[in-house]
C-alpha positions, -999 to +999 in steps of 0.1 A: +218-205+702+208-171+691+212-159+654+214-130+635+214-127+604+239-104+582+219-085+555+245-059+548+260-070+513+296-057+521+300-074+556+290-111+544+324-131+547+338-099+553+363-104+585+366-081+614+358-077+650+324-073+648+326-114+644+342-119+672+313-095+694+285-121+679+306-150+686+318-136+722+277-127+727+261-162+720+254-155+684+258-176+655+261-159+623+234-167+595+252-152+562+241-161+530+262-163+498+271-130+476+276-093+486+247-078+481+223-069+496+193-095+504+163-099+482+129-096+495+127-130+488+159-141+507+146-120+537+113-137+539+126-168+541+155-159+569+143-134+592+115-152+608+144-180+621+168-150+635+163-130+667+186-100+651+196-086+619+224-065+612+211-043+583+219-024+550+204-002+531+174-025+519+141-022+527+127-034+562+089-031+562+054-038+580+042-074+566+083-089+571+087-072+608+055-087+613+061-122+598+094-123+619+079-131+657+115-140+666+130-113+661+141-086+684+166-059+669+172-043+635+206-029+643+214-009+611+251-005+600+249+029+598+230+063+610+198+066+585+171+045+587+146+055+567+143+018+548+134+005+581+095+010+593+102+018+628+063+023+639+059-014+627+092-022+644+078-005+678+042-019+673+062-059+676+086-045+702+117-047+678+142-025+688+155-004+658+196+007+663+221+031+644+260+037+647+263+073+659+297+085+654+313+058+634+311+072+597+311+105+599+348+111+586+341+090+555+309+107+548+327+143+549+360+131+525+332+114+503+312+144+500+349+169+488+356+135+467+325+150+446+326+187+454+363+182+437+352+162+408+328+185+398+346+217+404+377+206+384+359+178+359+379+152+369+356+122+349+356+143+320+386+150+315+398+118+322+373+104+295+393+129+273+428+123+284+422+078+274+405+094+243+439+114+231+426+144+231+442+172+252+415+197+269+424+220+292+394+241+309+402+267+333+388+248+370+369+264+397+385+266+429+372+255+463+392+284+479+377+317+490+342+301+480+314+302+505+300+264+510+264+258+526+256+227+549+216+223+550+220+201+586+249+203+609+242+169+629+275+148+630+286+146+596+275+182+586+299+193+618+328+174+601+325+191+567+332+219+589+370+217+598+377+199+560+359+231+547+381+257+565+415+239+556+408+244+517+402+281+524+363+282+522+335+304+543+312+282+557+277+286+569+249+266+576+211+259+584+202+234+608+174+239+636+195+221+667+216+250+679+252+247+692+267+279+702+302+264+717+304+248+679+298+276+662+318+297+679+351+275+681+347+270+638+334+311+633+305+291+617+274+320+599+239+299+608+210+309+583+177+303+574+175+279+545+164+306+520+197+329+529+220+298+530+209+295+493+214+322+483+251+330+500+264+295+490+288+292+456+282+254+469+257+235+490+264+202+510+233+182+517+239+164+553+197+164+568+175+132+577+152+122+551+116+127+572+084+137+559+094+175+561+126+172+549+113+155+513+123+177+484+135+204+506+157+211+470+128+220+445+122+238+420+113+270+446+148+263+462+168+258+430+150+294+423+167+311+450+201+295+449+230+316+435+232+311+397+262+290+392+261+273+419+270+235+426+252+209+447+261+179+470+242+153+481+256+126+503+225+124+528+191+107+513+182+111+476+145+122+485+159+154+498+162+165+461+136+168+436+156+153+410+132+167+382+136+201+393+176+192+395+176+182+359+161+213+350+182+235+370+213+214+355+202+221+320+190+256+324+224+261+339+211+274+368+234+247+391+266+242+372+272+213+383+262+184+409+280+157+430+257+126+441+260+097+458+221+090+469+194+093+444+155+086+445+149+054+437+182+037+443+197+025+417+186+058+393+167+041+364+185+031+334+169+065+313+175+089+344+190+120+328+214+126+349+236+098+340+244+116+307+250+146+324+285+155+317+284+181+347+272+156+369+295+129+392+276+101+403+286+075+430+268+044+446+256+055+478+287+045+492+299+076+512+296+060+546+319+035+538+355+031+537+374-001+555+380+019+583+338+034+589+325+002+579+348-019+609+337+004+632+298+004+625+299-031+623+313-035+657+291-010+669+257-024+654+268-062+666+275-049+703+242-035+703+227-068+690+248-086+720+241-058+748+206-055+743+204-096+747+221-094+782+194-068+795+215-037+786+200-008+766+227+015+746+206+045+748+222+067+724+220+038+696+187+038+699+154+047+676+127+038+692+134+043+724+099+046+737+103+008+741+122+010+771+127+008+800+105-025+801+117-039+771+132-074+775+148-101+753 
């Protein structure tokens, strides 16, 4: 029988439908004990005896893509895959796989999850509230305020609509164009220079790729509007976090909301977990009961699909393996 073996931390002996594809497909389950993600150590030993793996967020390199002659997909629960080395995976004939189009909504709510808690202080003044003591600070609003989305791919297009119905301008930089889009929302597109320096807040939503690392330095952070907030819900490379500090403590960027960071988990004596203007999350924006079902399903009927000689094309990384690509 075939196997795959579950790597995500929050779908081991989690139930849903995506068991059911695997079980439907031919596929036993290999799932070991605990939620989180596997160690390197747990994926040496287990990858070489499975023919897929339905991925997290940890690390897929060279030497264990190698090591693993078995397998044949890395189907990724989810839409980056940056932890994964796709050459290496191409170079072995593994075919790499995302869920386009499963977590898109949870990645836009996530993102005004921490564009609120930072415009109106929400920790804080919850710290203050269990502490007995009775602040109350005059809030920003979200309303009439101009927000920026550096890439308008899937998620970056959902912002859009959310962004609107709390009475905000919206522009954006991305170099795909979509005129239809932007004409249907009244969407501004910008270089990412003028986005900067319009936006009161700016929503990171671009891939992390070698041109795309610490797009947010200390040049950007320059040219931003003083005051103004940042998001990031994309990759935590996009951000060079030394300039962010600065910029946070200069108070050029009044505030930020983050949910990825560079390394993941931030180190222990990472300033910006005593940042009081800062609200912090786990990298878990992609994920809500509803996203997660769906990009389980999704990255498990790929697993099953490409076993029965089908090739889900718009799932697809590396798709310079097909069309001769077999099981």
């Amino acid at each position: 029988m075939l196997r795959a073996l579950i790597t995500a931390g929050p779908l081991r002996h989690w139930p849903g439908i995506y068991r059911d594809v695997l079980k439907n497909g031919g596929f036993a389950m290999v799932e070991p004990p605990g939620n989180d993600n596997l160690t390197p150590e747990q994926q040496r030993e287990l990858m070489p005896q499975c023919d897929a793996v339905i991925a997290g967020g940890e690390p897929i390199g060279a030497d264990l893509i190698a090591a693993s002659e078995r397998l044949r997909v890395i189907a990724r629960v989810g839409v980056g895959y940056d932890a994964v080395d796709v050459p290496a995976a191409t170079k072995h004939g593994v075919v790499v796989t995302i869920t386009p189009g499963t977590n898109e909504g949870s990645v836009a709510e996530h993102a005004f999850a921490l564009m609120l808690g930072v415009a109106r202080q929400v920790a804080r003044l919850d710290a203050l509230v269990r502490r007995g003591e009775w602040e109350r600070p005059v809030a920003r609003p979200l309303r009439g305020q101009t927000l920026g989305l550096v890439g308008l791919g899937r998620i970056g297009k959902a912002m859009v609509p959310r962004a609107q119905a709390f009475g905000m301008r919206v522009v954006a930089c991305d170099p795909v164009a979509d005129p239809d889009f932007d004409f249907q929302h009244g969407l501004k597109r910008l270089s990412l220079d003028d986005l900067l320096r319009e936006s009161d807040i700016v929503s990171l939503h671009a891939p992390m790729t070698e041109t795309t690392r610490h797009l947010i330095d200390a040049r950007a952070f320059g040219v931003m509007r003083p005051g103004a907030m940042l998001i990031n819900t994309s990759r935590g490379g996009l951000v060079d976090e030394a300039a962010l500090i600065d910029a946070l403590r200069a108070g050029k960027v009044q505030g930020a909301g983050l949910d990825v960071f560079d390394p993941e988990p931030p180190l222990p004596d990472n300033p910006l977990l005593t940042m009081p203007n800062v609200v912090l999350a786990p990298h878990i924006g992609g994920q809500d009961d509803r996203s997660l079902a769906d990009m389980a399903a999704l990255a498990c009927q790929c697993v099953v699909d490409l076993s029965k000689g089908l090739w889900p094309e718009g799932c697809i990384v590396n798709r310079e393996l097909g069309p001769n690509w077999h099981w």
